[in-house]
C-alpha positions as YAML, in Angstrom:
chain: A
units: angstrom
residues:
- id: 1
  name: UNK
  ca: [106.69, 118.75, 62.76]
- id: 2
  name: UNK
  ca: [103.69, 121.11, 64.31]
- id: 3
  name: UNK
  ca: [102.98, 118.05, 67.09]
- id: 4
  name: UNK
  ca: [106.60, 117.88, 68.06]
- id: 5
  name: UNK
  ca: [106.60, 121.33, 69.00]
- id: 6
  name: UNK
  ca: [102.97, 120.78, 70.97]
- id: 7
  name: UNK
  ca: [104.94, 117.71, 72.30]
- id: 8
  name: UNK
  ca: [107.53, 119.75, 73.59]
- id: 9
  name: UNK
  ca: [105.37, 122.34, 75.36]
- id: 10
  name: UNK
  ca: [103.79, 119.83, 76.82]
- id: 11
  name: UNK
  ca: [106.39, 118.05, 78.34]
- id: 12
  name: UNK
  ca: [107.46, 121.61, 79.43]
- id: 13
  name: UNK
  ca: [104.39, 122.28, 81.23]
- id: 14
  name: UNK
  ca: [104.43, 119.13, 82.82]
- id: 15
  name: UNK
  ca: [107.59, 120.44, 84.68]
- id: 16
  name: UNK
  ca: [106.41, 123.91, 85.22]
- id: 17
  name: UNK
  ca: [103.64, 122.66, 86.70]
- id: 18
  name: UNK
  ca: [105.58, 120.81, 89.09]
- id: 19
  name: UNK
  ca: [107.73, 123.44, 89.99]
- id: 20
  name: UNK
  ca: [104.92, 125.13, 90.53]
- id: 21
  name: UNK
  ca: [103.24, 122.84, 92.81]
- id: 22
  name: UNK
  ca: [106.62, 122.56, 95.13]
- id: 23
  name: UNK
  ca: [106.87, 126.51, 95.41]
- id: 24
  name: UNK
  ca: [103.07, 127.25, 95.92]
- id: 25
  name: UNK
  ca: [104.27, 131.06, 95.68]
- id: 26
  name: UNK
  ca: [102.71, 133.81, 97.24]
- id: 27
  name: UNK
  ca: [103.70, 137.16, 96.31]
- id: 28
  name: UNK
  ca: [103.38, 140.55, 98.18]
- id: 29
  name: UNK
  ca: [104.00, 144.37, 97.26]
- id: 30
  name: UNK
  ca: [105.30, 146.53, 99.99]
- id: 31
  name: UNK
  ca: [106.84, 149.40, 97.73]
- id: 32
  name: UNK
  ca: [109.97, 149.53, 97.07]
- id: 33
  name: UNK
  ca: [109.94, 145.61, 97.77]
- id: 34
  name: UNK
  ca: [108.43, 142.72, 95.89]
- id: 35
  name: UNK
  ca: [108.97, 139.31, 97.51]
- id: 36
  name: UNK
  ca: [107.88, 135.84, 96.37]
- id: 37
  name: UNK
  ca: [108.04, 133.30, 99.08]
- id: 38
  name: UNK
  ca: [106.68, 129.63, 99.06]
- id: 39
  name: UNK
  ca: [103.96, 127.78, 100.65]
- id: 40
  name: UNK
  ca: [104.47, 124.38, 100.24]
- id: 41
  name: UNK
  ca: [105.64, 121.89, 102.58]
- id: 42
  name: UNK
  ca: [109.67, 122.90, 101.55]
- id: 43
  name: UNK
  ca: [109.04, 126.57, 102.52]
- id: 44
  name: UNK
  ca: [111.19, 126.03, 105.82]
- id: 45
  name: UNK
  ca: [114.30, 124.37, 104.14]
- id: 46
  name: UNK
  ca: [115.98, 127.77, 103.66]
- id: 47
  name: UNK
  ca: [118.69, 126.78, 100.63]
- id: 48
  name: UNK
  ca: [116.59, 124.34, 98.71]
- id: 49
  name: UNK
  ca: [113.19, 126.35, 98.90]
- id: 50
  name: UNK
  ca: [115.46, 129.52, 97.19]
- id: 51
  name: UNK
  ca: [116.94, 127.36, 94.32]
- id: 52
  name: UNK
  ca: [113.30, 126.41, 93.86]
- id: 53
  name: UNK
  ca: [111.77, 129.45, 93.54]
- id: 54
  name: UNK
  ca: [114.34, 130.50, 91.28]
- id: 55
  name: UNK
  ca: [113.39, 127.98, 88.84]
- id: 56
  name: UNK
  ca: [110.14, 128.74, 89.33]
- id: 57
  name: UNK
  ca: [110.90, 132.41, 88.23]
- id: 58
  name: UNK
  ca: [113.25, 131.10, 85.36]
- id: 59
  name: UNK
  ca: [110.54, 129.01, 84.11]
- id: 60
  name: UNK
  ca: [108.43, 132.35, 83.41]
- id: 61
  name: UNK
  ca: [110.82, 133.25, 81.14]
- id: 62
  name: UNK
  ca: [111.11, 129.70, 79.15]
- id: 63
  name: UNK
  ca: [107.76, 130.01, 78.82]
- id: 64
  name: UNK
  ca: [107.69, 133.25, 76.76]
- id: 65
  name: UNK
  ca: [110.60, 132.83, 75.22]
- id: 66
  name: UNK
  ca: [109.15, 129.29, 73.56]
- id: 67
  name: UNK
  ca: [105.91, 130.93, 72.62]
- id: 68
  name: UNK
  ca: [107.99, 133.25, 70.51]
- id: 69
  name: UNK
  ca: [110.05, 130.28, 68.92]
- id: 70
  name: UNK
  ca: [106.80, 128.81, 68.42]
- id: 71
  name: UNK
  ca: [105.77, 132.17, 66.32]
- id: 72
  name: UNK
  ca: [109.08, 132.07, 64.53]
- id: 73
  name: UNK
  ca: [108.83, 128.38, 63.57]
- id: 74
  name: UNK
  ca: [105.51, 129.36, 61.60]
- id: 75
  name: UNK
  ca: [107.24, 132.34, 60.20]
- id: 76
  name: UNK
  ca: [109.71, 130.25, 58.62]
- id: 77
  name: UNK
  ca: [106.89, 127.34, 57.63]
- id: 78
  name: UNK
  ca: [104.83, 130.04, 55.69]
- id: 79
  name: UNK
  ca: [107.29, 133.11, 54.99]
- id: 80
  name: UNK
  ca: [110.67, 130.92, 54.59]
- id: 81
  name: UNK
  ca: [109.49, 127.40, 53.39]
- id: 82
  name: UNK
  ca: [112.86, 126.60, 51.73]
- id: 83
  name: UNK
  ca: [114.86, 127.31, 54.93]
- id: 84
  name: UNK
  ca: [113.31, 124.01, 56.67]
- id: 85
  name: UNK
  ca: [113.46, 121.99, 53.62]
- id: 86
  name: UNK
  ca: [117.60, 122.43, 54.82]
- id: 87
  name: UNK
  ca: [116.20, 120.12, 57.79]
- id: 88
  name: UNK
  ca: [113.72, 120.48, 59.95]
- id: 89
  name: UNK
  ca: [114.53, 119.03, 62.79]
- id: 90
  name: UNK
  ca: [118.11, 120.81, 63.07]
- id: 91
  name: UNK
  ca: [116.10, 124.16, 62.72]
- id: 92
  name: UNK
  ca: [114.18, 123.27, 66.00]
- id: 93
  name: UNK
  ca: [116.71, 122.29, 67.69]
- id: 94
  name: UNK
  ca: [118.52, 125.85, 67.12]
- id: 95
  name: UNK
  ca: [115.33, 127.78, 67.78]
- id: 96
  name: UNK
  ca: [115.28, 125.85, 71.40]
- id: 97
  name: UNK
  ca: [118.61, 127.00, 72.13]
- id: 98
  name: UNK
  ca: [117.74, 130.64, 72.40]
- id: 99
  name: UNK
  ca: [115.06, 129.46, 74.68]
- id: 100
  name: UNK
  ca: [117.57, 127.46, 77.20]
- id: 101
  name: UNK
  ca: [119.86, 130.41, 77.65]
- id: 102
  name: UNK
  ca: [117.11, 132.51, 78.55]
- id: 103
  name: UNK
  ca: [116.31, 130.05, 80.96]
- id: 104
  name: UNK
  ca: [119.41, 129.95, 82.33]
- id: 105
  name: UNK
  ca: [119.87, 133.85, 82.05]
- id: 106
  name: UNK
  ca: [116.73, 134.08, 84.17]
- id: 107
  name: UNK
  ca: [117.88, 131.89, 86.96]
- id: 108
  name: UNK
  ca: [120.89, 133.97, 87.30]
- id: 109
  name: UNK
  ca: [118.97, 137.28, 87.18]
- id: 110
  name: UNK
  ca: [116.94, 136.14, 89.93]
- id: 111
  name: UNK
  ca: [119.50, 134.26, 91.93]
- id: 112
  name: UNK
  ca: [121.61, 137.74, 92.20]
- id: 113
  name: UNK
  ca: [119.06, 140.58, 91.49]
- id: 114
  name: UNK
  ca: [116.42, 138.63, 94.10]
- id: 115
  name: UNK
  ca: [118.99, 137.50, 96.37]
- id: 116
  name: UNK
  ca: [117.59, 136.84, 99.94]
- id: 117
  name: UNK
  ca: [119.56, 139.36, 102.38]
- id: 118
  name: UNK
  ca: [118.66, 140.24, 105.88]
- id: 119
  name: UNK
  ca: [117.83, 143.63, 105.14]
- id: 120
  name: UNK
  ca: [114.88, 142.57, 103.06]
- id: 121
  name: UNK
  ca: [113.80, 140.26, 105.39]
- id: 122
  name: UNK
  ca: [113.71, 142.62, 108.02]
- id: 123
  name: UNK
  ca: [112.09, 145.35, 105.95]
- id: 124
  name: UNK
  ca: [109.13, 142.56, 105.55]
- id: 125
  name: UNK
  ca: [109.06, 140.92, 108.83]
- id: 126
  name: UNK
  ca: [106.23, 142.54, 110.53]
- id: 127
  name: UNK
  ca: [104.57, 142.92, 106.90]
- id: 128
  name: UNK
  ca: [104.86, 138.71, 106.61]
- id: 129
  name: UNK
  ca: [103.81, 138.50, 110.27]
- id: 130
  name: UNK
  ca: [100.90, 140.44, 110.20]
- id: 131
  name: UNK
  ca: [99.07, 139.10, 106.68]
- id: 132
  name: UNK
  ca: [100.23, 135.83, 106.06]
- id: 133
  name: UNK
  ca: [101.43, 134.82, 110.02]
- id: 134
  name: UNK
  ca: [105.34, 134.14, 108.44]
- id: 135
  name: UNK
  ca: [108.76, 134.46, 109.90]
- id: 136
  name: UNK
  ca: [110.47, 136.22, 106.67]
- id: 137
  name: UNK
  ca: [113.73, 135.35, 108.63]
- id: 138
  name: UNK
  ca: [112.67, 131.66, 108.51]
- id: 139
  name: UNK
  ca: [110.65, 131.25, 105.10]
- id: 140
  name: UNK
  ca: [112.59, 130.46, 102.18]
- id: 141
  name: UNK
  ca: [111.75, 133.36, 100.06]
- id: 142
  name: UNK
  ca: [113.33, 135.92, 96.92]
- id: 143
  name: UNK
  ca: [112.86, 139.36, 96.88]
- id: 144
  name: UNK
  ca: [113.33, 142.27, 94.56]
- id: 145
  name: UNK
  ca: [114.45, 145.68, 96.78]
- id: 146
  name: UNK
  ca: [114.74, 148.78, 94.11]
- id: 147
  name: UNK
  ca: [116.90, 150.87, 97.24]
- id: 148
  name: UNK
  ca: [116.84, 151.76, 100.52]
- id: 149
  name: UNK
  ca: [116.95, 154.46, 102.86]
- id: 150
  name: UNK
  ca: [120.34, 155.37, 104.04]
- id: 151
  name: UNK
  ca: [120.71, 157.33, 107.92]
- id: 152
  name: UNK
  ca: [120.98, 160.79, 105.53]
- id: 153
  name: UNK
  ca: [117.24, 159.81, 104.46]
- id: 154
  name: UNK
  ca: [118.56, 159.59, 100.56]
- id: 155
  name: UNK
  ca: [117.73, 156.68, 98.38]
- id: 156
  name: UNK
  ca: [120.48, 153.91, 97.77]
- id: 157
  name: UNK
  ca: [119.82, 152.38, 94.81]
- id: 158
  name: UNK
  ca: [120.53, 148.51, 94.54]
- id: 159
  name: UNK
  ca: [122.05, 147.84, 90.94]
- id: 160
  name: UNK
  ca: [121.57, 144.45, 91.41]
- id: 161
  name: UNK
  ca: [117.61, 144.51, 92.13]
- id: 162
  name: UNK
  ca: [117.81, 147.48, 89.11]
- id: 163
  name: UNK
  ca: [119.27, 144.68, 86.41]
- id: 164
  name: UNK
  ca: [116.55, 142.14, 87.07]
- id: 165
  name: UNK
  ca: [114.17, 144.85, 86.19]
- id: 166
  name: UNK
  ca: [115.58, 145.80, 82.92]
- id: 167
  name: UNK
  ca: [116.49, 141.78, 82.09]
- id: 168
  name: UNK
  ca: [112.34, 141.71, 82.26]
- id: 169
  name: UNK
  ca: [111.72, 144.59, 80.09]
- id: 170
  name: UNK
  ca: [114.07, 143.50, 77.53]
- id: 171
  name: UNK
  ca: [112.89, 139.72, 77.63]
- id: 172
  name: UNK
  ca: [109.03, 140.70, 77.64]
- id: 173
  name: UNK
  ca: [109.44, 143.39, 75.19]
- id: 174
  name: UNK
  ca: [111.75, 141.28, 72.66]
- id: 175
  name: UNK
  ca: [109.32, 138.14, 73.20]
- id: 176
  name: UNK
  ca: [106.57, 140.11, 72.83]
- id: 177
  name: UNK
  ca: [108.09, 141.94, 69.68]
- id: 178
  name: UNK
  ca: [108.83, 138.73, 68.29]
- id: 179
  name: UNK
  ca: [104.95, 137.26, 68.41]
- id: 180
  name: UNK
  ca: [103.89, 140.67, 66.76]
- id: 181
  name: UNK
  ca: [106.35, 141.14, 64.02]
- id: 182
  name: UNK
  ca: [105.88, 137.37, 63.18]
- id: 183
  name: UNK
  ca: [102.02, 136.99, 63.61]
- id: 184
  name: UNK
  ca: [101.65, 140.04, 60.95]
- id: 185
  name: UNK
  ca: [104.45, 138.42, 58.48]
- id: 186
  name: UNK
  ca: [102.33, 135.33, 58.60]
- id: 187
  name: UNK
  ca: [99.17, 137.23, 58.02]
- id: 188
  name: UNK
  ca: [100.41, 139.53, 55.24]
- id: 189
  name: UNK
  ca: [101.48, 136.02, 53.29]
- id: 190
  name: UNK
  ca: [98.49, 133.95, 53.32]
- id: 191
  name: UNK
  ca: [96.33, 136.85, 52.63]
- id: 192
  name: UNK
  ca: [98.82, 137.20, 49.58]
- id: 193
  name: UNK
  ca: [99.23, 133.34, 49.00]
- id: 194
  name: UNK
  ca: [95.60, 132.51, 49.53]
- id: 195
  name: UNK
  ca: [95.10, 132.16, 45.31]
- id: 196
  name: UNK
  ca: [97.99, 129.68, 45.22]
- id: 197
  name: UNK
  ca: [97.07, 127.63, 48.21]
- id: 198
  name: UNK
  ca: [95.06, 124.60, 48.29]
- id: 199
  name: UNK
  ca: [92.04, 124.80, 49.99]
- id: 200
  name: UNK
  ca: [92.89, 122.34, 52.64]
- id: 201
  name: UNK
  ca: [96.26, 123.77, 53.37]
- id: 202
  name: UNK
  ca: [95.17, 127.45, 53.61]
- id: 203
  name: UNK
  ca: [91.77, 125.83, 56.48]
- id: 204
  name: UNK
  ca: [94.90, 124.34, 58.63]
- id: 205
  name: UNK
  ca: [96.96, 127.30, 58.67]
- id: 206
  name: UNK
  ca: [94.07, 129.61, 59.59]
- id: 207
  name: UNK
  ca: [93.25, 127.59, 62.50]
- id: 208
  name: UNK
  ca: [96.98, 127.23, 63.35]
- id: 209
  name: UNK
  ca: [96.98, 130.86, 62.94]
- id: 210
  name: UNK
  ca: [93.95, 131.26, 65.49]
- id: 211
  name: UNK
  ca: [95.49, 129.30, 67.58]
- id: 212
  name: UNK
  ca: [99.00, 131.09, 68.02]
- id: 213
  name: UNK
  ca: [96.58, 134.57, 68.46]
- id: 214
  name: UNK
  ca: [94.88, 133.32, 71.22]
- id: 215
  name: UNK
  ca: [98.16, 131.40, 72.81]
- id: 216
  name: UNK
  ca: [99.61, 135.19, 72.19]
- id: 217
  name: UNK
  ca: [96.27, 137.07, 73.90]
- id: 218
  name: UNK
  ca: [96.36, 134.73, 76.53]
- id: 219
  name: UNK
  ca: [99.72, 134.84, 77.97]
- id: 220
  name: UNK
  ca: [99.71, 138.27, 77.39]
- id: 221
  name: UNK
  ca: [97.00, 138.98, 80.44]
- id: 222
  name: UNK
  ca: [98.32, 136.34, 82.30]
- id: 223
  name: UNK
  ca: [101.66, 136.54, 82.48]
- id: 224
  name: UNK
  ca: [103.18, 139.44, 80.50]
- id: 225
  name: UNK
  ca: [101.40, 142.22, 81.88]
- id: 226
  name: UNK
  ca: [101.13, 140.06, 85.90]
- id: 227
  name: UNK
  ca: [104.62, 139.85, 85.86]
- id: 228
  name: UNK
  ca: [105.54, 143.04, 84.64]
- id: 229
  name: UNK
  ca: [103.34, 145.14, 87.03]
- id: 230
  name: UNK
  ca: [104.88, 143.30, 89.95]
- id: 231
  name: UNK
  ca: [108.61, 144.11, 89.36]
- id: 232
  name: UNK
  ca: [107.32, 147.41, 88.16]
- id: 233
  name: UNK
  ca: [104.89, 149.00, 90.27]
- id: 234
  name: UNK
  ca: [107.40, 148.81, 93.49]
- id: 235
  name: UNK
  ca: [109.79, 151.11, 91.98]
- id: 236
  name: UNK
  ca: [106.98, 153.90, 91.48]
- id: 237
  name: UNK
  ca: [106.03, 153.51, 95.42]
- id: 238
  name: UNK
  ca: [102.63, 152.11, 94.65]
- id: 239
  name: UNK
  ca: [101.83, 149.65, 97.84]
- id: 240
  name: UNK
  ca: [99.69, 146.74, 96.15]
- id: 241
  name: UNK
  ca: [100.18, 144.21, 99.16]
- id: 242
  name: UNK
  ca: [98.65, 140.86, 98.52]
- id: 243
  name: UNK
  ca: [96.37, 142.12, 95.80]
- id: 244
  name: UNK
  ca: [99.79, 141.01, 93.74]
- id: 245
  name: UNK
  ca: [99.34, 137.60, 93.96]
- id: 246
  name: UNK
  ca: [96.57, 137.81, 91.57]
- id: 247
  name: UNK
  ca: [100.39, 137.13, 89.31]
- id: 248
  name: UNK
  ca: [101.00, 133.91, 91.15]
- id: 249
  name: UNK
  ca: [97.11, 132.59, 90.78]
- id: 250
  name: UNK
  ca: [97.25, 133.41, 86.48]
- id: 251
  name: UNK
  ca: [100.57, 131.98, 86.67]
- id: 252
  name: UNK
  ca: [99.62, 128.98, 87.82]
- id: 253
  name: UNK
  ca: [96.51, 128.55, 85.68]
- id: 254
  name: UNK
  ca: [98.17, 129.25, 82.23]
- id: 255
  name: UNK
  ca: [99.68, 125.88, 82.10]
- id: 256
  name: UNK
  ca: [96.00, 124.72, 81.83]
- id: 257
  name: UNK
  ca: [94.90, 126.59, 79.94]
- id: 258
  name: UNK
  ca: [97.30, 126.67, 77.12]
- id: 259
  name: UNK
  ca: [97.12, 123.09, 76.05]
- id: 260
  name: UNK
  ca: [93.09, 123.45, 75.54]
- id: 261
  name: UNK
  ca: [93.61, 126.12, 73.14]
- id: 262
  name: UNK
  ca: [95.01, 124.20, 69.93]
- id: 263
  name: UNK
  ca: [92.67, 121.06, 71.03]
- id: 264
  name: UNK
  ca: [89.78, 123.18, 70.48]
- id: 265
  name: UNK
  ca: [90.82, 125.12, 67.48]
- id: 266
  name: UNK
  ca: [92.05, 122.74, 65.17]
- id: 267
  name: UNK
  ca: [89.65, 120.21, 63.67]
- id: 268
  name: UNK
  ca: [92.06, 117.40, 63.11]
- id: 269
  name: UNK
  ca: [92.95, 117.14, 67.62]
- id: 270
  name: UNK
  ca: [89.14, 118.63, 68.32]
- id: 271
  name: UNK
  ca: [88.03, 115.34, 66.28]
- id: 272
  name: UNK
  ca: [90.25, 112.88, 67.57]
- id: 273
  name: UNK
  ca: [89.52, 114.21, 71.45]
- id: 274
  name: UNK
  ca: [85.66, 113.97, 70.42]
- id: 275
  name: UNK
  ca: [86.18, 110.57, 69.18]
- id: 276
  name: UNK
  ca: [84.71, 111.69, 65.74]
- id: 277
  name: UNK
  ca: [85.38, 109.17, 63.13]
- id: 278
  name: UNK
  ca: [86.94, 110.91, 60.04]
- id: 279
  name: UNK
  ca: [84.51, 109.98, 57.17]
- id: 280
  name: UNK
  ca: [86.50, 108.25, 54.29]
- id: 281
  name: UNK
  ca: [84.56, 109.27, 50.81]
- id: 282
  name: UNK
  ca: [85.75, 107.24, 48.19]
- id: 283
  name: UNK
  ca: [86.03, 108.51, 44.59]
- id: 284
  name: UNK
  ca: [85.22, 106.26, 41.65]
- id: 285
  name: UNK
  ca: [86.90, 107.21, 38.34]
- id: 286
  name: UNK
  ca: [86.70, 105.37, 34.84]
- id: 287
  name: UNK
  ca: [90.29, 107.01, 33.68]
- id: 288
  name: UNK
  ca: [93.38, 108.07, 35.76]
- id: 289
  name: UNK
  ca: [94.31, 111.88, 36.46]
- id: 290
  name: UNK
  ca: [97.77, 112.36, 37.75]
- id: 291
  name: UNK
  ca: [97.14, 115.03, 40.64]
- id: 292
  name: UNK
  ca: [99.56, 113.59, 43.08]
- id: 293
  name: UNK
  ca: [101.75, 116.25, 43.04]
- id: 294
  name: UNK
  ca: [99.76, 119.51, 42.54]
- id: 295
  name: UNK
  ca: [99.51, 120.83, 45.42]
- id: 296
  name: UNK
  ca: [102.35, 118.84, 47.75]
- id: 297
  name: UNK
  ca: [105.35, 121.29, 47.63]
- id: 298
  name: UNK
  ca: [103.25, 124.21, 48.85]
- id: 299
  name: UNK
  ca: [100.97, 122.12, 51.32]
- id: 300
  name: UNK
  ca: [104.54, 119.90, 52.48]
- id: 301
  name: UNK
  ca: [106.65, 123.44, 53.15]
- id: 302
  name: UNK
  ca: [103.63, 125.23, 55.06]
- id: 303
  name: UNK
  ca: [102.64, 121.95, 57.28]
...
């Protein structure tokens, strides 16, 4: 059931990366604002270009949110065998649905809390103008704008803007949470399972192990930490200007990235990608041992 869940990331990905290509974001820090705005072709069609780049931010938080199902899935294969013997395939499916709603969560966070208003785009316009040679009034564009500065010189905080700042600490944290508590779960019971385990089965799941890891490190310095500096660092006044889309260049290289990481660390899809041909040894025996079944409940509930 491991390659349906590959399969399904990488059908994922496929539409990330399109998203990705039809936003082209850039994004720019100009404390207390962060704005994303697009690129592409569709940057000057206004309504369409915003739904777009709302996806584009939703899909962020798919993305995390299915790399901790992922973790989860493996906790139950090694921790919680008998729970998918109940049925697989119905345990998937309930594991995506968490993801979906946080998807859909996110697009709502980001349609209100990023919401393109005329006072951001006027607080940008020269900033736009002068860097990237932009109209902010006529690029389709989301921003994040902590407060402002009313005529008494106080700040006005924007709860709105506020919200989509604590939605990403929560989902980050609780994503990130999730990959941790798992991971160590996972480690704690092969290192205590690794007398009962066939040799074979305990090989796989230390290179699916290795593999989650590194899809964990990996995301973690290219999108966790990117994304959270950017809605972060405007609300402590620190001016980053178009250093920030250093977040939009990792975010758009993850998606190729990620895939290579499970072709090159499990022997079974490095092999087949090499085109090595799995050598068949054949065992002659004068009398028949029953061993069919030795090792196939542990080595069935772990795979």
């Amino acid at each position: 059931m491991y390659r349906f869940v590959m399969l399904g990331f990488a059908f994922f990905f496929l539409f990330y990366s399109w998203i990705e290509i039809l936003t082209q974001p850039i994004i720019h820090i100009k404390s207390p604002v962060c704005i994303v705005f697009m690129d592409s072709s569709l940057k000057y069609f206004k309504s369409a270009g915003f739904i777009i780049t709302c996806l584009y931010c939703a899909c962020f938080a798919l993305v995390i949110s299915l790399l901790s199902a992922q973790f989860f899935y493996r906790f139950l294969a090694v921790c919680k065998p008998h729970i998918l013997s109940h049925g697989e395939e119905r345990i998937l499916f309930y594991l995506c649905v968490p993801c979906f709603l946080c998807f859909v969560a996110w697009f709502e966070f980001v349609y209100w809390g990023m919401a393109n208003t005329v006072e951001k785009q006027l607080y940008m316009k020269s900033e736009l103008a002068e860097i990237y040679n932009e109209d902010s009034e006529s690029v389709a564009l989301i921003a994040v704008m902590y407060w402002s500065v009313g005529p008494d010189g106080q700040k006005k905080w924007k709860i709105n803007d506020i919200g989509l700042l604590l939605a990403c600490v929560i989902t980050i944290g609780g994503c990130f949470m999730t990959i941790v508590y798992c991971a160590s779960r996972i480690y704690k019971k092969m290192k205590d399972s690794s007398g009962h385990m066939s040799e074979r089965t305990m090989e796989l799941n230390r290179q699916l192990f290795i593999t989650l890891t590194i899809q964990t490190i990996l995301p973690l310095f290219m999108m966790y930490i990117p994304v959270g500096l950017a809605t972060s660092l405007p609300i402590f006044e620190i001016h980053t200007g178009r250093i920030a889309n250093f977040t939009a260049a990792s975010l758009a290289v993850y998606p190729f990235l990620e895939p290579i990481v499970p072709m090159l660390c499990i022997k079974e899809f490095k092999n087949f990608i090499l085109c090595r041909q799995k050598q068949k040894v054949a065992s002659r025996t004068t009398f028949s041992i029953p061993v069919s079944g030795i090792h196939s409940s542990s080595t069935n509930a772990i795979l």
